[in-house]
N, C-alpha and C positions, 0 to 999 in steps of 0.2 A: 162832729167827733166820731161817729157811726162811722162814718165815707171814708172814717183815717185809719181805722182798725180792721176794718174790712179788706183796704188797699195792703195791708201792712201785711194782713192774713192771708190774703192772694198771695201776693211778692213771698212768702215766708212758703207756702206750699207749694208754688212752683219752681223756685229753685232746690225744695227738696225732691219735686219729681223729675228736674235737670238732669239732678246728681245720682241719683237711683239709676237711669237711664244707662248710663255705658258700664255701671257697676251688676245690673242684670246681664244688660247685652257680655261682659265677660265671663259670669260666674256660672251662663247657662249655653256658651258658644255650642259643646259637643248636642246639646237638644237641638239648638236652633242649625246647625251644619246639617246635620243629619235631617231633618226635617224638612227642610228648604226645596225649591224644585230646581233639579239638577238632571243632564244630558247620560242618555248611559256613555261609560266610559268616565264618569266626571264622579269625583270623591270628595265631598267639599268638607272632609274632615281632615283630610291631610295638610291643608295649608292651617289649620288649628293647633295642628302639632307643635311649631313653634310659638310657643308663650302659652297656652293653655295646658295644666296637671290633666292629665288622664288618669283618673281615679283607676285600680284595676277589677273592680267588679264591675266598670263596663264592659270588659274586654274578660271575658272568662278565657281561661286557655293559653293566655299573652301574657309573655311576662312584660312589665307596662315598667320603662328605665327612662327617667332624664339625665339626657348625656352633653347638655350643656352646665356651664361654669358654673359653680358656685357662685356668682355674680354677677353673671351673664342671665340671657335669656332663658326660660326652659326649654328643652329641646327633646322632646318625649321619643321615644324610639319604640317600637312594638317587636316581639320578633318569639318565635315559635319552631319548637324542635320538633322531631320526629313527626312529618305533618303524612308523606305517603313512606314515607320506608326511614328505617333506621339511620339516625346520624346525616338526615336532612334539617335546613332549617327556610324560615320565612323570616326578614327583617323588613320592616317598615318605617319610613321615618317623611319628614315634608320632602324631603326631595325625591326620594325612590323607593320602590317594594324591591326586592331581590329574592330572590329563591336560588337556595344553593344546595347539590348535593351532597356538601362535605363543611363544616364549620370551619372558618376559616378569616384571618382579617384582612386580606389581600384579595384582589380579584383574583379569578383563575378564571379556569375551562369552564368549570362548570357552573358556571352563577349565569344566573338568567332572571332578568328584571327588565322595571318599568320606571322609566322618567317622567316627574309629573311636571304639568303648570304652575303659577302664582295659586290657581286661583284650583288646582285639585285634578284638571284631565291628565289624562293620560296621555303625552308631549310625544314620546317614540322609548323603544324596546331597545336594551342596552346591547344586547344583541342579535345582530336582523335574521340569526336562522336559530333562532327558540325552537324548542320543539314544541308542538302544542300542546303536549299534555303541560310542561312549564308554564305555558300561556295561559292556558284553562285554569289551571290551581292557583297563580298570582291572582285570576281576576276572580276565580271564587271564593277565594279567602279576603281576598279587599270587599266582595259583597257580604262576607259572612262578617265579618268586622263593623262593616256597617251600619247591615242589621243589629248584631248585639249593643250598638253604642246605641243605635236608637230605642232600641225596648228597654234596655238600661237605663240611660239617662231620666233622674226624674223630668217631671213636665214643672217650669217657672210658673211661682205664683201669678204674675204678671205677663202674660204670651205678646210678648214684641215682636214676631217673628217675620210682620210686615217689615220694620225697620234694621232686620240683620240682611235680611234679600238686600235691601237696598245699598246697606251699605259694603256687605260681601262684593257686591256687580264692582261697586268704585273703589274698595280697597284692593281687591285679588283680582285683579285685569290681567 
């Protein structure tokens, strides 16, 4: 009778640590993105964007919008005004950072950005004669982003962060 209760108590707490498992692994993605070891030039918070809320008190400074469906996925979009002069902006979202010198919802002249991977690098420049100071400010603001998600996000009770590496590598290829 022991050996049956026992078995029964196994079975009963391991499938409550099954189910906990991708319910951490989601609730704590922007800790474990940011934390994770990644290539410079590589953002593994970006491909987080779609389907993970960005609370905005990771992101001081960013106004923090989901611009997918009401019943759709979430589609978090980052984006910031007046970053080096009057009546610029920065948008960030899974697919690109943009920097524009004029707001605007169409491309034009002056928008200069970065196309990313599945999985968060930096794919190629939207267009190939950026100037660099554009360059420099995409990529410092995607590092300054970074940073505040990661001193921001709290730390999970539970640090699975061996098992988000792993599954990052085979999800975002």
């Amino acid at each position: 009778m022991k050996k049956v209760i026992i078995i029964i108590i196994s079975v009963v707490v391991g499938l409550f640590i099954l189910i906990r498992i991708p319910i951490n692994l989601r609730s704590n993605a922007y800790y474990y993105a940011t934390h994770m070891p990644h290539n410079r030039k590589q953002y593994p918070f970006i491909p987080v964007l779609l389907g993970h809320w960005l609370p905005a008190r990771y992101t001081p400074g960013y106004e923090t919008r989901n611009t997918g469906s009401t019943r759709g996925p979430l589609i978090i979009r980052l984006t910031k005004d007046n970053l080096q002069r009057k009546g610029d902006f920065l948008e960030i979202d899974e697919y690109a950072a943009v920097y524009s010198l004029t707001r605007a919802d169409q491309m034009t002249d002056d928008n200069y950005g970065l196309y990313f991977s599945n999985s968060g690098k930096v794919k190629q420049e939207i267009k190939q004669n950026m100037p660099n100071y554009s360059r420099k400010l995409i990529y410092d603001e995607l590092d300054y982003v970074q940073k505040e998600i990661k001193q921001n996000t709290p730390k999970p009770k539970v640090n699975l962060q061996w098992i988000w590496n792993i599954w990052f590598k085979i999800h975002y290829r």
